[in-house]
DRENLUM-249748 format. One record per residue (C-alpha): x, y, z; residue in one letter. Coordinates in steps of 0.5 Angstrom, whole numbers, plus 500, padded with zeros to 3 digits. Layout:
N
XYZA/...
This chain:
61
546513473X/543506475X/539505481X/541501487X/536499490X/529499491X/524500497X/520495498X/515498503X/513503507X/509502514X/505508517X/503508524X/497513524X/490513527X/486511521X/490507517X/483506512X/483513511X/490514510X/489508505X/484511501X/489518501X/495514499X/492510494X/488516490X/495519490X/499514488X/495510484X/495504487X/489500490X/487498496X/489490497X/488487503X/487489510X/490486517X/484487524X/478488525X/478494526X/484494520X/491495524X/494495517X/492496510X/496494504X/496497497X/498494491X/499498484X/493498480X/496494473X/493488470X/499483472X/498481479X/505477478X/509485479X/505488484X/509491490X/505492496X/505497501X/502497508X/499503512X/498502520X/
C-alpha cells in the first residue's frame, strides 16, 4: 500500500519545551535545531543526517 501523505509536523504546547526537546530527540534520533524565545517558547528538531537539504523539522512549545 502507498502512502498519501506525510506529516510535516508536530507542535507540542507543554511547560518545558527544551526539556521535552531534549526527550523527543534521544528518542527519536533527531536533534535539536533551532529555538524560538528567550526563554525558548518553541524548539525545533531536525533529523540527524549528513544532508541538510532533506531535513524535516519539528517544532516542541
Amino acid at each position: 500500500m502507498k502512502a498519501v501523505g506525510r506529516i510535516g509536523w508536530i507542535q507540542i504546547d507543554c511547560p518545558d519545551p527544551e526539556r521535552l526537546a531534549a526527550f523527543w530527540s534521544e528518542l527519536l534520533g533527531v536533534e535539536i535545531d533551532g529555538r524560538l524565545g528567550s526563554p525558548p517558547q518553541f524548539v525545533n528538531l531536525a533529523r540527524r543526517i549528513a544532508d541538510r537539504d532533506t531535513r524535516h523539522g519539528r517544532s516542541l512549545g
